[in-house]
C-alpha positions as CSV (number, residue, x, y, z in Angstrom):
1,X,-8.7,-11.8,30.8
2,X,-9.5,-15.0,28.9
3,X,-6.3,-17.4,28.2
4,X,-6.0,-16.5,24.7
5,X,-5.1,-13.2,26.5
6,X,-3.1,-14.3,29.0
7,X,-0.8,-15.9,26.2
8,X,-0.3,-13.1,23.8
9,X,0.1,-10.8,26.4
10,X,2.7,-13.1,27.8
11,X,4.5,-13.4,24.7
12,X,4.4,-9.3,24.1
13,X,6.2,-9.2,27.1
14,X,8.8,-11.4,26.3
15,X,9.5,-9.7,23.2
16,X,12.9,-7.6,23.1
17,X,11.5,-5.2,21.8
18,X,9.2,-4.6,25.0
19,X,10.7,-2.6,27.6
20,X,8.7,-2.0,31.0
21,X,6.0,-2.1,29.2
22,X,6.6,0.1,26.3
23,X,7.4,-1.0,22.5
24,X,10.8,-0.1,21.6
25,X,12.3,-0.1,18.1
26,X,15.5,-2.4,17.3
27,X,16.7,-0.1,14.9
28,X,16.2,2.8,17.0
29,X,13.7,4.6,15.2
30,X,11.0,6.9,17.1
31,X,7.7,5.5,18.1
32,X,6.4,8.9,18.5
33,X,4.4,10.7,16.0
34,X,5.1,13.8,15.8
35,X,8.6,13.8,16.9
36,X,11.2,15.9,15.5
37,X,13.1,13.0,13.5
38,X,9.4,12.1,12.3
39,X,9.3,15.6,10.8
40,X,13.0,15.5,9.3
41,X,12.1,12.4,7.6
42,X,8.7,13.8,6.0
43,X,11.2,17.0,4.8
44,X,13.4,14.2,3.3
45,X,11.2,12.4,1.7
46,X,8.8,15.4,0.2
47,X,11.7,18.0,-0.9
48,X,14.7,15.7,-0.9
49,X,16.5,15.3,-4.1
50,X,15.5,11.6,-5.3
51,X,18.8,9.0,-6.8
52,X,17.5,6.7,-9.7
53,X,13.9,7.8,-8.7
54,X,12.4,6.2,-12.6
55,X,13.4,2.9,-14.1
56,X,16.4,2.9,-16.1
57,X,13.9,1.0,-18.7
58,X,10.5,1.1,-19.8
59,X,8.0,-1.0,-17.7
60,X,6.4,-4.0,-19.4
61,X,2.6,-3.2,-20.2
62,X,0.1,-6.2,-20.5
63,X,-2.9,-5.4,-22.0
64,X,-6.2,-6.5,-20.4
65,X,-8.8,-7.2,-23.3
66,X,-12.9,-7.8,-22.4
67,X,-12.7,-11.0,-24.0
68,X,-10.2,-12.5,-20.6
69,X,-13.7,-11.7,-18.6
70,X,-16.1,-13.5,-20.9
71,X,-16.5,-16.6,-18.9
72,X,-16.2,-15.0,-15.5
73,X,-18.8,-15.2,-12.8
74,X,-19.9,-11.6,-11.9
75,X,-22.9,-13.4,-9.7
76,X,-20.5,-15.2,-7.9
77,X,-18.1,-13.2,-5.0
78,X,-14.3,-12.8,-6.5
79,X,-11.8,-10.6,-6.7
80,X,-9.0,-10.6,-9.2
81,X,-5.6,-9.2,-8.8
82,X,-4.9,-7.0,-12.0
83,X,-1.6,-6.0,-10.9
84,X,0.3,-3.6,-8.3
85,X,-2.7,-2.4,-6.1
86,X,-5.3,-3.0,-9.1
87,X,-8.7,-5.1,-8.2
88,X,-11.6,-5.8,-9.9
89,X,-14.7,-7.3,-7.8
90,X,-17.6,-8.8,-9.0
91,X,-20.5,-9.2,-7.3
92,X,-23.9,-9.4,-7.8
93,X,-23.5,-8.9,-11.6
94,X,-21.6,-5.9,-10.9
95,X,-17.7,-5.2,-11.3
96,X,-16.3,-2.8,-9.6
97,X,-12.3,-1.7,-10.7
98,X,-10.4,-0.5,-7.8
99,X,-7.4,1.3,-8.2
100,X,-6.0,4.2,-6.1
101,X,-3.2,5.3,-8.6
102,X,-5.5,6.2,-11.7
103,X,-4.1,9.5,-11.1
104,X,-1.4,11.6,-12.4
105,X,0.3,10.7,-9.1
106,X,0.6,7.8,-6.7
107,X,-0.9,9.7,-3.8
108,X,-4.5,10.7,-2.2
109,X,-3.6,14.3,-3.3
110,X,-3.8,15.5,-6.4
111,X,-0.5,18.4,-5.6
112,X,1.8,15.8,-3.8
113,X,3.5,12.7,-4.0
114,X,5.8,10.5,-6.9
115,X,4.2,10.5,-10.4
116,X,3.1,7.8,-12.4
117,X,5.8,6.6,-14.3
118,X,3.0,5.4,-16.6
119,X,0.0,7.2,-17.3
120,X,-3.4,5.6,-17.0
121,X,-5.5,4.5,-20.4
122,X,-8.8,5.3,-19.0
123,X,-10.6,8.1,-19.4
């Protein structure tokens, strides 16, 4: 074990939240899996009736226009934060627009999970 090791291992130890070993939650809440309250919490969450689940007003939209990209390096490496989980990268004189909620819901399924509250302009 190198010291680097040594020292992190050292200080996981010390933590309070390690106990003989084992990681244990301050607030009490399962490490497990699949344990039953992992389960009740899933049920909550998926069928549970939601309070104040939508804004109480619109969200602000700000329009992106091709112009704001004009000037912008694609050659060079970047990546530009457009917002929420939104990225454009350029590279190699290519962009690339990543954005996992260009869906009709903020989920990897299409048949689960909180809608949009706004819906996509892209085709």
């Amino acid at each position: 074990m190198t010291e680097t090791q040594k020292e992190r291992e050292a200080r996981i130890q010390s933590s309070p939240q390690s106990q003989n070993g084992t990681f244990v939650n301050p607030n009490g809440v399962s490490a497990k899996l699949f344990s039953q309250e992992t389960w009740e919490v899933t049920k909550e969450y998926i069928f549970g009736k939601r309070i104040d689940s939508k804004p109480l007003t619109d969200l602000p939209i700000h329009r992106l226009h091709p112009e704001q990209w004009e000037n912008h390096q694609a050659e060079q490496f970047s990546f530009s934060w457009l917002g929420h989980s939104s990225i454009l990268i350029s590279m190699e004189n290519q962009r690339i627009l990543v954005d996992p909620v260009l869906g009709e819901r903020a989920s990897p399924f299409s048949w689960i999970g909180p809608r949009v509250f706004i819906a996509s302009k892209l085709p």
